[in-house]
N, C-alpha and C positions, 0 to 999 in steps of 0.2 A: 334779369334782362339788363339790368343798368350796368350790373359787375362787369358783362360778357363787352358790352359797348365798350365801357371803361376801359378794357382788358384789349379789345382790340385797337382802339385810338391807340394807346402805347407803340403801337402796329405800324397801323394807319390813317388815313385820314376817315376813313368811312366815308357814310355821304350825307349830303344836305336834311337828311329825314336825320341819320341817328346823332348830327350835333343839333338838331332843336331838339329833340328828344333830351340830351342830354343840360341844356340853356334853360326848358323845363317849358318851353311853347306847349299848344295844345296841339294835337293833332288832328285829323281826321279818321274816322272809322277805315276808309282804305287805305291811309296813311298809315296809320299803325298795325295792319295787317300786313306788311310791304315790307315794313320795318320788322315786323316779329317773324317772316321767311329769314331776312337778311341775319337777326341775331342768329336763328339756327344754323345754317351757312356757318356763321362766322364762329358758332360755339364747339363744332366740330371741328374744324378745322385749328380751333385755341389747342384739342385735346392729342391731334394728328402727328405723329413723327416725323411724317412725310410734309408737313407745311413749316413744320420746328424746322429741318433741315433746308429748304427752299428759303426760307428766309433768312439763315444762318449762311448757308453758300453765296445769295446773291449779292449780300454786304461783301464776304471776302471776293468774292470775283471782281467787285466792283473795284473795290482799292485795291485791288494787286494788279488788276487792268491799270488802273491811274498810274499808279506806280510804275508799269511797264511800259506807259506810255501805246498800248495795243486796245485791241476790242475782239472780240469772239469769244469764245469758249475756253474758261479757265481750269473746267475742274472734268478731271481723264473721262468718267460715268457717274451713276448713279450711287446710292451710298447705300450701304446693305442692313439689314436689317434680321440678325440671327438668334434664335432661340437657345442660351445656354443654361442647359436641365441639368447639368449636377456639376460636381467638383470638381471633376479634369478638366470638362467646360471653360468652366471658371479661370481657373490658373491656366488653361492654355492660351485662352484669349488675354487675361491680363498680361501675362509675358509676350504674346506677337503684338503688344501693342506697346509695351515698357519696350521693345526691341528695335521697333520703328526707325529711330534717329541711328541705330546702329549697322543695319539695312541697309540703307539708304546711304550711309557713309561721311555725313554730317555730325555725327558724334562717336566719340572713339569706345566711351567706358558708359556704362548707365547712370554715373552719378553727372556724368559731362551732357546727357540728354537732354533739353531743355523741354518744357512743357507736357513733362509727362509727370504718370503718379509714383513710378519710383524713384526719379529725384526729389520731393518734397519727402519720400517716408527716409530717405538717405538723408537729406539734409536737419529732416527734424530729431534722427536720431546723431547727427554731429552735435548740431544744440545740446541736446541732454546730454553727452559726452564729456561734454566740457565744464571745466574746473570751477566751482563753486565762486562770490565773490569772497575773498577775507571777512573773517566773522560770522558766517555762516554756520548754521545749528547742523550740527549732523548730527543722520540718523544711524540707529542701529542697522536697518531694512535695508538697503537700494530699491529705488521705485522702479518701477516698469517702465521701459523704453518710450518715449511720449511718441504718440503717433500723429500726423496733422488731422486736424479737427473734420477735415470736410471732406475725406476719406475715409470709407468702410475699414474700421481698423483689424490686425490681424489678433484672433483670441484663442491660438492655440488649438489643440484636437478636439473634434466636437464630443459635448456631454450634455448631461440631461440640466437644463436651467443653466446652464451657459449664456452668458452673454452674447448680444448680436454681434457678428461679424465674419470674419471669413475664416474657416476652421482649417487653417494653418500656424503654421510660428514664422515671425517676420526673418526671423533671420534664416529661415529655409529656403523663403522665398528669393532674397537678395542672393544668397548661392544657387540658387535654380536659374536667374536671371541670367549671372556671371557667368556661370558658368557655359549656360547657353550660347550668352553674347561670343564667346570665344569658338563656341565648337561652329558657329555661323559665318564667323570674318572668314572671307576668303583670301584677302591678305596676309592674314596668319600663318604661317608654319609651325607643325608642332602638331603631338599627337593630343587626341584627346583621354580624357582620364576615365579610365576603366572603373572610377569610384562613382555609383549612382547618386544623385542627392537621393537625402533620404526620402524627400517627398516625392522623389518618383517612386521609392521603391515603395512607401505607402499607397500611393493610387495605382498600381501594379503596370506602369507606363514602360515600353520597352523605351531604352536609348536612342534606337535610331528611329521610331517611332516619334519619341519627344521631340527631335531634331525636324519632321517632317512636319509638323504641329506650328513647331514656331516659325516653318517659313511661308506654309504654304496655306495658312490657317482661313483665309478667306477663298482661295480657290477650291478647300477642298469639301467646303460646306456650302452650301445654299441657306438652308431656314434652317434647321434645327440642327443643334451642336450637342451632343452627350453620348452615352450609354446607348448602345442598338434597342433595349428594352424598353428604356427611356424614351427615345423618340418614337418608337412604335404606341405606346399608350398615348403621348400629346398628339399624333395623327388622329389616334381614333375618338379623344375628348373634342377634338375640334372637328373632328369631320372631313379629313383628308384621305383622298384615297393613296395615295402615293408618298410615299416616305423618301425621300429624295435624300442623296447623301448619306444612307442609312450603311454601305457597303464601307465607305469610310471610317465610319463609325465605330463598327464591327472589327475593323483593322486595327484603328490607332487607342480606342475608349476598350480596353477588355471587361469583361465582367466581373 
């Protein structure tokens, strides 16, 4: 009960009951019944994605209102919240989002995208790229591309007792990006290359499929993003009757 208080002051103020609570006053038998609704209230709502965002949107609405010098409504709708059940999932979405600033037309290349996760895995592989200082011991081996710490790193094809991560190779991935990023610009001229990345042609991904993936990756799901089979099982462990999206699914996720 103290943690959740604790946890939510960080928040907010609370109220007059959970700071003597917290000052270590005595309370009342209805007072502290008043107070133990409000922690559960409040302990749900610590655990909600839907209150994480709400409180995360109304800080940036707030200062980009100041900034603008305006008031109303900052931010287009609501923010989605989608189910992705396997690995095309995965890589599809991390690329419509690595692609974002390139979209949009605020960044030309994906190493130029700012705040996203593959300009840090680009940047942290320039770091390691680079030339030792004088006197440096070298090794027989070359070590493995350092990847940044506070990203799910790439571990290659999956195997049995493999390490966590995402079962690709990073530098698939950065050509999947790229190459995307270009077949996207509509400023561009110039055909695109008949050469598949290999990671599509492992997730068995048609081209112009992938293409339809990274532009239109939020419009053309609701809740659940993978395999037609795949979402049909997470309908029925949860209890949905309706598989929504599932005809997209079927199109762009083959089996």
């Amino acid at each position: 009960m103290r943690e959740v208080i604790e946890r939510w002051h960080h928040l907010f103020v609370g109220t007059a009951l959970s700071q003597r609570y917290l000052r270590g006053d005595d309370l009342l038998e209805v007072e502290y019944q008043r107070l133990a609704e409000d922690v559960e209230t409040w302990r749900e709502r610590l655990m909600s994605v839907s209150w994480f965002m709400r409180c995360l949107n109304e800080r940036i609405a707030r200062l980009a209102n100041e900034e603008d010098e305006c008031t109303g409504h900052f931010w287009e709708g609501r923010f989605k919240s989608q189910a992705l059940l396997d690995d095309q999932a995965v890589i599809a979405c991390m690329a419509y989002v690595d692609l974002n600033p390139v979209r949009a037309g605020i960044a030309k290349t994906p190493e130029e995208s700012d705040h996203t996760s593959i300009q840090r895995r680009i940047r942290a592989l320039q770091a390691a790229a680079e030339p030792e200082a004088p006197g440096a011991q070298e090794t027989s081996e070359p070590e493995p591309p350092i990847q940044p710490p506070e990203l799910l790193p790439f571990v290659g094809g999956e195997r049995q007792d493999g390490p966590k991560g995402l079962p690709f190779h990073l530098p698939d991935y950065l050509e999947l990006v790229n190459w995307t990023g270009q077949a996207i610009r509509e400023d561009k001229r110039g055909a695109i290359s008949q050469d598949l990345p290999p990671i599509l042609e492992r997730l068995g991904i048609d081209e112009q499929a992938w293409l339809r993936l990274a532009t239109q990756f939020e419009s053309r799901f609701s809740t659940w993003v993978g395999q037609a089979e795949h979402v049909q099982d997470a309908c029925q462990r949860l209890g949905h009757r309706q598989a929504r999206g599932i005809s997209a699914c079927r199109l762009l996720f083959p089996s």
